[in-house]
C-alpha positions as CSV (number, residue, x, y, z in Angstrom):
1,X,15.7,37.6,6.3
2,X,12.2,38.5,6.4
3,X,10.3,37.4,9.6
4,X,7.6,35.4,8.0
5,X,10.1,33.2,6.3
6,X,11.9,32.5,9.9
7,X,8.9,31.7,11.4
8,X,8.0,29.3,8.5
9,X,11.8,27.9,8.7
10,X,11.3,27.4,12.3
11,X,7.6,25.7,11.6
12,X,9.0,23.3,9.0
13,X,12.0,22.4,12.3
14,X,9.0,21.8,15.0
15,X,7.4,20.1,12.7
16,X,10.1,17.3,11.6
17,X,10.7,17.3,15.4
18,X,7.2,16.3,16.0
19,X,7.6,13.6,13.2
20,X,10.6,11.9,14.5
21,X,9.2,12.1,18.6
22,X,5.5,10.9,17.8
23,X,6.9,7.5,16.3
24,X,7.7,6.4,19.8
25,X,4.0,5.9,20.2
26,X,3.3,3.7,17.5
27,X,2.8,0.6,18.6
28,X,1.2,2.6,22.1
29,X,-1.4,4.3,20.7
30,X,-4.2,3.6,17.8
31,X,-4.5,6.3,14.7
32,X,-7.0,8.7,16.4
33,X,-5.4,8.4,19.8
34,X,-2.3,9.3,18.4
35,X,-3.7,12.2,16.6
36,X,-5.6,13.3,19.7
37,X,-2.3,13.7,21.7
38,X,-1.2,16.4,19.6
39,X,-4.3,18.3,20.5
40,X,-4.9,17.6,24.2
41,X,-1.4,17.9,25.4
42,X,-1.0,21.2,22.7
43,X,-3.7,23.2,24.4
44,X,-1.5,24.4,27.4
45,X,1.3,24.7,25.7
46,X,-0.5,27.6,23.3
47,X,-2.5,28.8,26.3
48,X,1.4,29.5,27.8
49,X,2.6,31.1,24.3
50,X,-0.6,33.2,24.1
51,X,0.1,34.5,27.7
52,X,3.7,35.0,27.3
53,X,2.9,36.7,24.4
54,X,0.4,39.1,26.0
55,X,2.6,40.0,28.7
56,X,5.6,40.8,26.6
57,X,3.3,42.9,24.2
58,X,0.6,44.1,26.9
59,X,-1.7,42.9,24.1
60,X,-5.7,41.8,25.3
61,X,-7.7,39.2,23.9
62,X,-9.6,40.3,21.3
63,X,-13.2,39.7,21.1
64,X,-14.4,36.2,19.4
65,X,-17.4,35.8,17.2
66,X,-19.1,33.0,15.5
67,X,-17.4,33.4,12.1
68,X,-14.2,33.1,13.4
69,X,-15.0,30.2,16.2
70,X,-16.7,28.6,12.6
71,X,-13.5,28.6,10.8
72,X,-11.6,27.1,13.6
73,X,-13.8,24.2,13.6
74,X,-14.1,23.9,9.8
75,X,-10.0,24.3,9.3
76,X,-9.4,21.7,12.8
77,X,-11.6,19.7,10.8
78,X,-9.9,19.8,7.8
79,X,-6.3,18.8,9.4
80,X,-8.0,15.6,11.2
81,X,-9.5,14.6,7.8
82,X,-6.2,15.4,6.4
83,X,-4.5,13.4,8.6
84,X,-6.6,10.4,8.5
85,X,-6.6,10.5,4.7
86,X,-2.9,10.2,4.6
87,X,-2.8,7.2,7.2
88,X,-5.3,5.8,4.6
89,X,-2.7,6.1,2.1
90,X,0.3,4.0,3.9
91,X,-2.5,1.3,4.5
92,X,-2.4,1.2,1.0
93,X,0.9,0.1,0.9
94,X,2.1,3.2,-0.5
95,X,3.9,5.0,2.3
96,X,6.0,6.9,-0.4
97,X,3.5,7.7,-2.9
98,X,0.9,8.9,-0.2
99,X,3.8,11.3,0.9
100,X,4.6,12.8,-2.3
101,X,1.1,13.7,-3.2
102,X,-0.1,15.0,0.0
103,X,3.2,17.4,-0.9
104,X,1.0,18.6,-3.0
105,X,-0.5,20.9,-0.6
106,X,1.8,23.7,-1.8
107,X,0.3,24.1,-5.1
108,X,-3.0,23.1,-3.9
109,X,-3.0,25.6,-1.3
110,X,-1.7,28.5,-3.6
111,X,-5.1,27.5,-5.8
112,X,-7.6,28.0,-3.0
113,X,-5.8,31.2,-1.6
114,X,-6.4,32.7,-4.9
115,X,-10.1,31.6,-4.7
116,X,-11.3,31.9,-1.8
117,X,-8.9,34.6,-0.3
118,X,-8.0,36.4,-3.6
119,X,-4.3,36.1,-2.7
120,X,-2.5,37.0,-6.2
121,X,1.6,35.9,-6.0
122,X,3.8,36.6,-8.9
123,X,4.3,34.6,-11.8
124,X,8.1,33.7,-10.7
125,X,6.4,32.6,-7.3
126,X,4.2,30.1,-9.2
127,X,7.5,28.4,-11.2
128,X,9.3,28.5,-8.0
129,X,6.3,26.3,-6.3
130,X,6.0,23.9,-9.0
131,X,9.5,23.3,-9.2
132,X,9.6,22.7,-5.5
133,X,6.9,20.6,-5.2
134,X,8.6,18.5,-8.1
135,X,11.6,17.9,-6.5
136,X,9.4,16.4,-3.5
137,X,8.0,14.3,-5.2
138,X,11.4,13.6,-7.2
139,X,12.7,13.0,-3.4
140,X,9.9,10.7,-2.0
141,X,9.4,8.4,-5.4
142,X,13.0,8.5,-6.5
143,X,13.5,4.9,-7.5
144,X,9.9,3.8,-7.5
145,X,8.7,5.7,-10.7
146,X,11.6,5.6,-13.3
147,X,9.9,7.4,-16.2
148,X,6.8,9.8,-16.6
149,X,4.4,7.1,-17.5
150,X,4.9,5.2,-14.7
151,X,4.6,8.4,-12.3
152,X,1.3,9.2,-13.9
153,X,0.4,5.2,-13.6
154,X,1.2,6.1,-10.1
155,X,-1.5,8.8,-9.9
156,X,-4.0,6.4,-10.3
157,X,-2.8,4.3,-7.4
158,X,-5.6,4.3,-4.1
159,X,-2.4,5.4,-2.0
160,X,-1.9,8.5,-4.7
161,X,-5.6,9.3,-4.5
162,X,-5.6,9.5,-0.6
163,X,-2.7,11.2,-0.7
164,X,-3.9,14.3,-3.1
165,X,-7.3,14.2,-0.9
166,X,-5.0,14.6,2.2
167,X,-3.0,17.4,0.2
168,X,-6.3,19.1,-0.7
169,X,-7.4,18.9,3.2
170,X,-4.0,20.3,4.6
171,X,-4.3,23.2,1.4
172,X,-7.9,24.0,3.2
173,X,-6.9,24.1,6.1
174,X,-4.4,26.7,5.7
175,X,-6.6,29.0,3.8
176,X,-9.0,28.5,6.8
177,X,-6.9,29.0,9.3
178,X,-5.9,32.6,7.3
179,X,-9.2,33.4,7.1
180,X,-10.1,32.8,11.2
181,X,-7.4,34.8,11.5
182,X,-8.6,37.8,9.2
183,X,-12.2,37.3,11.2
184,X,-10.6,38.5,14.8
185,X,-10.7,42.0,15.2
186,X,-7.2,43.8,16.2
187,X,-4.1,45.0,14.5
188,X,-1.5,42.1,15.6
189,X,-1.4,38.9,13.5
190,X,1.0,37.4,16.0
191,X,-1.8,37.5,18.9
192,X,-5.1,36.2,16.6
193,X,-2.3,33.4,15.3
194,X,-2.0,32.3,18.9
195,X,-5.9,33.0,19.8
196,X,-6.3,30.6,16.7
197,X,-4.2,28.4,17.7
198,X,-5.4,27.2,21.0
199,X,-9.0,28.1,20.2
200,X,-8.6,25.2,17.6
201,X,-6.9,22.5,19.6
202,X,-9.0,23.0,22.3
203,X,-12.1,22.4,19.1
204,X,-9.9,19.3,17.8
205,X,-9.6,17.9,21.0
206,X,-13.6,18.0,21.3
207,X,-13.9,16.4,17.9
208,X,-11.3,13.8,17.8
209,X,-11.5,13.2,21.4
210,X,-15.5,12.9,21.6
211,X,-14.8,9.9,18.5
212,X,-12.2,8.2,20.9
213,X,-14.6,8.2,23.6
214,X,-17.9,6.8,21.5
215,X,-15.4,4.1,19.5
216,X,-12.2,3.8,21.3
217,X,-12.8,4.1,25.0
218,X,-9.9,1.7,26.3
219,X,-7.5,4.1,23.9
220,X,-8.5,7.0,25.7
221,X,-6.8,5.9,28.9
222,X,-4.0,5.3,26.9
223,X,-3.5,8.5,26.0
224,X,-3.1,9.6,29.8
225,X,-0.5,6.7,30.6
226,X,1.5,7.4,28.0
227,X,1.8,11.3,28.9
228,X,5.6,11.8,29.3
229,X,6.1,11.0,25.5
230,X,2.5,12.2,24.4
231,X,2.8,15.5,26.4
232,X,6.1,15.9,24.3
233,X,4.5,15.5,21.0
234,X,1.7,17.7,22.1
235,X,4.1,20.3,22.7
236,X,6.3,20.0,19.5
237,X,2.8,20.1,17.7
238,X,1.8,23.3,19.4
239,X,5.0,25.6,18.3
240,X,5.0,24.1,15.2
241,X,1.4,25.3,15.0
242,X,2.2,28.5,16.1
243,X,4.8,29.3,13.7
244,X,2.4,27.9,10.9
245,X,-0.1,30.1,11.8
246,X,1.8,33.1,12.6
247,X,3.3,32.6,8.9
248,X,0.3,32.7,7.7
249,X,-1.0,36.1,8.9
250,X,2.4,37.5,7.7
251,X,2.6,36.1,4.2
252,X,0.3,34.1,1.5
253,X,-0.3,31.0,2.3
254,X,1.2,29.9,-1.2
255,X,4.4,31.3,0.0
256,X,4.7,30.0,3.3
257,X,3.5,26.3,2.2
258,X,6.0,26.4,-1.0
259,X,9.3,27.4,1.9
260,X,7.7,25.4,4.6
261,X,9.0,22.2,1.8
262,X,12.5,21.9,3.1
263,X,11.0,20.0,6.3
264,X,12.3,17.4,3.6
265,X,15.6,18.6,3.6
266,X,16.0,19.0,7.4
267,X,14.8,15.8,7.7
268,X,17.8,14.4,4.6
269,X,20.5,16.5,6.8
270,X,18.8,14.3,10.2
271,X,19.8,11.1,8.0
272,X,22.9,12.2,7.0
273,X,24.2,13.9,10.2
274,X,22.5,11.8,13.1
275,X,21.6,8.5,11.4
276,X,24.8,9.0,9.6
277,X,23.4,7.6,6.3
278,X,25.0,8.6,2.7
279,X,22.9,10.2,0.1
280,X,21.8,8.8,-3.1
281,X,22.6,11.1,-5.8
282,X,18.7,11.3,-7.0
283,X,18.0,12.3,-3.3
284,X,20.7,15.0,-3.8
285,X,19.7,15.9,-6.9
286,X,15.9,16.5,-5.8
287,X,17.1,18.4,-2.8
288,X,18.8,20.8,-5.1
289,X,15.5,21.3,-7.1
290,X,13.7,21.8,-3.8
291,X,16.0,24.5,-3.0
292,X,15.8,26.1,-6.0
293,X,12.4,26.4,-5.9
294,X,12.1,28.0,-2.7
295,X,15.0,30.5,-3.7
296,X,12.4,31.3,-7.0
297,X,9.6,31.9,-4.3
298,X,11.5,34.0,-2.1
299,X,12.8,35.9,-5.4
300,X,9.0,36.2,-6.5
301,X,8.5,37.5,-2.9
């Protein structure tokens, strides 16, 4: 198995993980606080992975410069707005449709690669997303959406809007992220993923954190007194992030977004095997097409 589709596997894990451990602090914590957490508390657990990883690898920071410190902000950017535009969505009362189209990242993302980083992927690679991102949305509207009309009626929905915009954001984000990456001088993608990484949590945490303070003061105590579950999250957040982002030097970001898709399958086998509830057959079924497509990526690979 190649290494950048191990790292993306093991993203897609951290990242369902994170999921599942952050919904203890709903009810604790508002939307930005929340959101904040996974910043502040992920800054020292990069810092840690970026050291460990220097001192395995005898590796040295490289140099940072404005372009690359730009990026960072613009991409950190890009996930908060992401983020917020898919809480938008469930406020909509569309907790499902939100989710499917903020799936949407996969193709998104494979679009603004090719334009703004000129990654080209194979034709095979671009069935293989499209039939994966179908079977997500097969998996999160199966039931709600019984023919094509109404799916496309569903597009139209606020909660479908907000979700694509979020999609769109997340897309960005990964093409920016790729492209911070590319501005650090030095011949190991592991070490500017890391450098990245913390460089843009520390920037998120200055962004959403400054917003807390200026319209959420009493929120940003809460964030402290809820550390044992927060610090958690933060550090779920920051390996997930680090696997993203090492993915990403290693591979298109098409590619690794289109595998990084069975998060929805780990999180139907946490269901079935921890929660201990059956499957539907249409959540089968769309698991199978999710699968295939990934296999079609990988065989496009």
């Amino acid at each position: 198995m190649q290494l950048w589709v191990l790292v993306t596997l093991t993203a897609a894990l951290f990242q369902c993980w994170r999921t599942a451990m952050q919904q203890k602090l709903r009810g604790q914590l508002s939307v930005n606080a929340a959101a904040v957490v996974r910043y502040l508390y992920g800054v020292p657990v990069g810092a840690a992975l970026l050291g460990g990883y220097m001192l395995a690898t005898g590796g040295a920071l490289p140099a940072l410069n404005w372009q690359f410190l730009a990026l960072c902000a613009a991409g950190g950017l890009g996930q908060i707005l992401g983020t917020n535009l898919l809480i938008m969505a469930f406020g909509h009362r569309g907790f499902a449709v939100g989710t499917a189209y903020a799936k949407t990242e996969a193709v998104q993302g494979a679009i603004l690669a090719l334009v703004l980083l000129g990654e080209r992927i194979s034709a095979l690679a671009w069935v293989g997303i499209a039939i994966g991102v179908c079977g997500v949305l097969w998996l999160s509207l199966a039931g709600r959406a019984a023919s094509f009309r109404e799916l496309a009626r569903a597009t139209v929905q606020p909660a479908a809007v907000c979700g694509l915009a979020a999609g769109f954001f997340f897309a960005l984000t990964s093409v920016l992220v790729k492209a911070a990456n590319l501005s650090l001088p030095g011949d190991d993608p592991i070490l500017r993923a890391l450098v990245t990484l913390v460089v843009a949590n520390v920037l998120q945490t200055l962004m959403q954190g400054g917003w807390l303070l200026a319209r959420e003061p009493m929120q940003l105590r809460a964030v402290f007194t809820t550390w044992r579950t927060s610090a958690q999250v933060g550090a779920l957040s920051a390996c997930g992030s680090a696997c993203w982002f090492s993915a990403f030097a290693l591979a298109p970001v098409a590619l690794v977004r289109a595998v990084g898709q069975v998060e929805i399958l780990m999180t139907l086998l946490f269901s079935r095997f921890y929660l201990k509830e059956s499957p539907t057959r249409a959540e089968v079924l769309g698991a199978l097409t999710v699968v295939v497509g990934v296999v079609l990526v990988l065989a496009g690979r």
